[in-house]
C-alpha positions in Angstrom: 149.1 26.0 129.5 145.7 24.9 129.4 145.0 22.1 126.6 142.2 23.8 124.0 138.4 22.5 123.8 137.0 21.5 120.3 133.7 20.8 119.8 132.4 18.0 117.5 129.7 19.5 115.6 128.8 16.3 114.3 128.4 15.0 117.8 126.4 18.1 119.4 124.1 17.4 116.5 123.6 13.8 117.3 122.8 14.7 120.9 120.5 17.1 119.6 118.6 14.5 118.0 119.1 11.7 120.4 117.5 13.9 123.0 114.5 15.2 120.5 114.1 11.4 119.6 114.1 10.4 123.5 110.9 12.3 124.0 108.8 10.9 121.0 106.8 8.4 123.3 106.0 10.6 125.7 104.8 13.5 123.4 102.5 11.3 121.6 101.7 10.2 125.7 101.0 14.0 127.2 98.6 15.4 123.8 96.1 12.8 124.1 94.1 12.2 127.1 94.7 9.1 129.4 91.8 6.5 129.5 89.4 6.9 133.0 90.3 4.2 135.1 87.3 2.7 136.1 87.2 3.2 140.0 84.2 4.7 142.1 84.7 6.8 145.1 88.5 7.9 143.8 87.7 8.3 140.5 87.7 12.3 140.6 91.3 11.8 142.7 93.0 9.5 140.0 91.5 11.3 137.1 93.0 15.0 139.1 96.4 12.7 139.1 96.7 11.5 135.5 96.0 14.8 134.4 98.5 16.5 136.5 101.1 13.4 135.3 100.5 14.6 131.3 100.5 18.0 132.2 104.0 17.2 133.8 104.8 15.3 130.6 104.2 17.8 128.7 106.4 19.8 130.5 109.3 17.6 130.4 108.9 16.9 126.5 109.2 20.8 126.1 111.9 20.9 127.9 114.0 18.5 126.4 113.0 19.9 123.1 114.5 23.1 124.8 117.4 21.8 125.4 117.7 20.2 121.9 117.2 23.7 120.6 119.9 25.0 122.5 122.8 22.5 122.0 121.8 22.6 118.3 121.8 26.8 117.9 125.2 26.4 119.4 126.4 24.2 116.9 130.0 24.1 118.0 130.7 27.4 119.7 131.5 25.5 123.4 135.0 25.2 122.5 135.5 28.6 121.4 133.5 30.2 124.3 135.4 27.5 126.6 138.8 28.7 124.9 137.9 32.4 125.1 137.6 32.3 128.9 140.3 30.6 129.1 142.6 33.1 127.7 140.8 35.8 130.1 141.6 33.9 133.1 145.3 33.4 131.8 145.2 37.3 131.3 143.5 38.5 134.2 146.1 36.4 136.6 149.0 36.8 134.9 149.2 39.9 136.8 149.0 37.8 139.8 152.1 35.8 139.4 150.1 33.1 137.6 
């Protein structure tokens, strides 16, 4: 018989705010403009990159945020939903011999 999954609330929260906490540099990074570098004939190039780099940051802030969110709003149910398919699979193939 498959051993049971339990959740650590405690620890699904922590790793809800570790990750939320991981991104505070960078968010304070992507809503503020990055200083011109002072170059001539690629300045229009390097600016076009640096924006497209906090555009990317912003990005990847909201997505860890996302996923923050999400590990947070399930606060604890992986071990039930783990333990509830488990018992399906055990159901479904016990016809099967298993």
């Amino acid at each position: 018989m498959a051993e049971e999954v339990k959740a650590d609330r405690e620890q699904l929260t922590g790793m809800a705010g570790a990750l939320r906490d991981s991104t505070s540099e960078l968010d304070s990074s992507a809503k503020t403009d990055p200083p011109m570098p002072e170059v001539s004939v690629s300045a229009d190039k390097v600016g076009h990159t640096l924006s497209e780099l906090t555009k990317t940051v912003g990005g990847l802030v909201a997505a860890v945020h996302q996923t923050a969110d999400k590990i947070h709003a399930s606060s604890g149910s992986y071990g039930e939903v783990d333990n509830h398919a488990a018992d399906e699979l055990r159901r479904s193939g016990s016809g099967l011999g298993y």
